[in-house]
N, C-alpha and C positions, 0 to 999 in steps of 0.2 A: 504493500500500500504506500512506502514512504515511497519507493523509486517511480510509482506511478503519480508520483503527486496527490493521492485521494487524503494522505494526512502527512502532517507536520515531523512525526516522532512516533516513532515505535509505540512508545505511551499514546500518543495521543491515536493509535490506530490500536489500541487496544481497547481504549474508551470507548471507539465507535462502533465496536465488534460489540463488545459488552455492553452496550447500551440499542442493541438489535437495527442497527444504523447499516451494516453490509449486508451487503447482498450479491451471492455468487450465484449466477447464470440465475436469475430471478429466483431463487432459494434465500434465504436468509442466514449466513453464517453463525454457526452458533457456538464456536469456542476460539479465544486466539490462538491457540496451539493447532488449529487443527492445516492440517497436510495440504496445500492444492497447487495444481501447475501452474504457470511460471506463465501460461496461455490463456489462461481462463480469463471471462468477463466479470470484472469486481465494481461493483458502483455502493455509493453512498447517497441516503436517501433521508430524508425528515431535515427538520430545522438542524442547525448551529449543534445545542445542546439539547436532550429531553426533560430535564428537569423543569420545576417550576419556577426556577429563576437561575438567571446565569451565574451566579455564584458556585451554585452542584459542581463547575466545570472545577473546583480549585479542591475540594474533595477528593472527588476524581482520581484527579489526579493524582495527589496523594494517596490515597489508597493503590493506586497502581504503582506507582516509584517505589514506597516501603513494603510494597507485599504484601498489607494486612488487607485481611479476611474476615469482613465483621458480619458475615451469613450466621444466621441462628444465634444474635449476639443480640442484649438488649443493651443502648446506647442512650448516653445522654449529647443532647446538640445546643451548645450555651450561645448566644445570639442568635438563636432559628429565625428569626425576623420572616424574610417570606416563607423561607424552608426548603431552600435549594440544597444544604447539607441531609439535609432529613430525607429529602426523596432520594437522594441517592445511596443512604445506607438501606432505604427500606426495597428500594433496585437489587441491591445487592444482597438482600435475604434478612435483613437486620429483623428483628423477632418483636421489639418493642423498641421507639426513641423515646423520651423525655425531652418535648420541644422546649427551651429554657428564653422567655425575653423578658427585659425587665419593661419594655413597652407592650402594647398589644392590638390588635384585631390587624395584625402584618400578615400574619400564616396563611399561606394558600386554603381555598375550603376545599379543596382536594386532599389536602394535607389532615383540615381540621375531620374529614368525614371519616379517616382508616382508624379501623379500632386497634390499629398498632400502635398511634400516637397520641402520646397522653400530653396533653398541651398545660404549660405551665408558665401563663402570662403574667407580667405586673409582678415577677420574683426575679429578684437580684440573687445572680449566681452567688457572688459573694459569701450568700449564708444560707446555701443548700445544706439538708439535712436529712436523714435518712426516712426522718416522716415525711417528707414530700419527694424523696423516690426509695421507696423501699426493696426494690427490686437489685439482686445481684448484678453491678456493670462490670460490660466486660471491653467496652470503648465508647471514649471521649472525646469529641472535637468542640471545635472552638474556633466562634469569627465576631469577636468584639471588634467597638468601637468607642476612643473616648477614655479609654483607660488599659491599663498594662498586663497581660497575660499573668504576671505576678502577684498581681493585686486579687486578679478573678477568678485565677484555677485553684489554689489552695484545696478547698472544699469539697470539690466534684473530684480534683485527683487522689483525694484519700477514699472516696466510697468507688477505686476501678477497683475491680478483682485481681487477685494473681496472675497473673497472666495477659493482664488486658491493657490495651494501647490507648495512649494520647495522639491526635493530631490538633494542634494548633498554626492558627493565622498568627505570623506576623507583623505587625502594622509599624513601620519603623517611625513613622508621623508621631503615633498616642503612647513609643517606646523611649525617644532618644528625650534630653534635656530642654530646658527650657532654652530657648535663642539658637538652638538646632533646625528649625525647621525652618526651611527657606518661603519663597511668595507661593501665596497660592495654598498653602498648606504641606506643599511637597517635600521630600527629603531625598536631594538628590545625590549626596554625596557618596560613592560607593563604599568608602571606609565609616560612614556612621552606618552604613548597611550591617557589616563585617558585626563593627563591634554590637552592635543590637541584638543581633543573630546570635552572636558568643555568648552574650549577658544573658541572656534566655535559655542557652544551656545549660551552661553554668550552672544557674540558678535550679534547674532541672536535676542537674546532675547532683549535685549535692544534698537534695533530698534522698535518701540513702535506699527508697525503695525502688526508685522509678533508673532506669539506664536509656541516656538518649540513642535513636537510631541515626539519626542526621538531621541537616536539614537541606532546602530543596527550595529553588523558586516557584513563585507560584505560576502558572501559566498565562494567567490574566492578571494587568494591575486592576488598582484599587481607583475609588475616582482622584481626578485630577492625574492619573500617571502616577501615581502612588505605586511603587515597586512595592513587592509585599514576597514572602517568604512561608513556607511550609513546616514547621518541625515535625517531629513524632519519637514519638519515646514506646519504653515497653516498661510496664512493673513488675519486677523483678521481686524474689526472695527476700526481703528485708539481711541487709548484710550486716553479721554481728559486730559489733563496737569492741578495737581492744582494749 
């Protein structure tokens, strides 16, 4: 698909297979792995993105780069606003989200009608609690706005399970210092990208349960050309203190 120009990146010709966007000799392909000649007619068909908002595409994404597999997973989504993260976990077999905004009536009604999603408007991730998701998680993403990934995950990253993955946005605008951020709101400098991205892990890392996997651009900026960033982590074993 990349050498015929039908997409950008191996990723992103994964997305469109997995989001039932190809189609070979009018069949619908239905795994990236699967075998075909080098001759065959391949086309791509539907809009841009399937999701309910272009946002899904930076998900996506990420779910595709780091390899997780959040099928049969119940998931919380901290900024769901329309709920472009949320349709694409529940795409990918997600069992239950927890749509998390501290705003409301954003979520698609598509979104609001799947009894997979239990919608949680007008709550500040901030001070999630196990009474308001009591369900074992076992992945967490996150697309704030307005404030710092360190300020907002605390909460939601202690109640993943063992085993279970972080993806986070981020926003190097609502991350770097004050007098950092150039006109317009933007943050163009690629070394306050660097260090933003570092502090983030860092910060990640040092929490003793959680191990980062990387991080990763995001496919799409943010408004104004806002460059924005991917991480993902895995929680790991709680590692004993000597």
């Amino acid at each position: 698909m990349v050498e015929r120009g039908l997409a950008k990146s191996r990723s992103q010709a994964q997305s469109l297979i997995m989001a039932g966007r190809v189609y070979l000799d009018n069949s619908k392909l239905q795994k990236p792995g699967n075998q075909v000649n080098r001759d065959v007619a391949l086309e791509v068909r539907g809009k841009e993105y399937p999701w309910v908002s272009r946002g899904g595409m930076k998900l996506d994404h990420g779910l595709n780069h780091f390899c997780i597999d959040v099928s049969g997973s119940a998931c919380i989504d901290i900024g769901a606003s329309t709920g472009g993260f949320t349709d694409v976990m529940l795409a990918r077999g997600a069992t239950k989200v927890y749509a998390v905004d501290v705003g409301h009536g954003q979520l698609d009604w598509k979104l609001r009608q799947d009894e997979r999603v239990i919608v949680l408007e007008r709550t500040n991730a901030r001070y999630l609690t196990s009474d308001l998701i009591p369900t074992p998680i076992s992945f967490l993403c996150c697309d704030v706005s307005f404030i710092s990934l360190r300020v907002v995950l605390p909460n939601s990253m202690a109640m993943i399970s063992q085993g279970g993955h972080l993806v986070g946005l981020i926003k190097p605008q609502f991350e770097v210092g004050k007098g950092q951020v150039g006109r317009g709101g933007v943050v163009r400098d690629p070394g306050q990208h660097k260090l933003v991205c570092d502090r983030i892990s860092d910060w990640i890392s040092k929490n003793s349960d959680w191990s980062v996997l990387g991080v990763t651009d995001s496919p799409i900026t943010g408004p104004s050309g806002n460059k924005e960033f991917l991480i993902a982590a895995y929680k790991t074993r709680r590692r004993l203190k000597n």
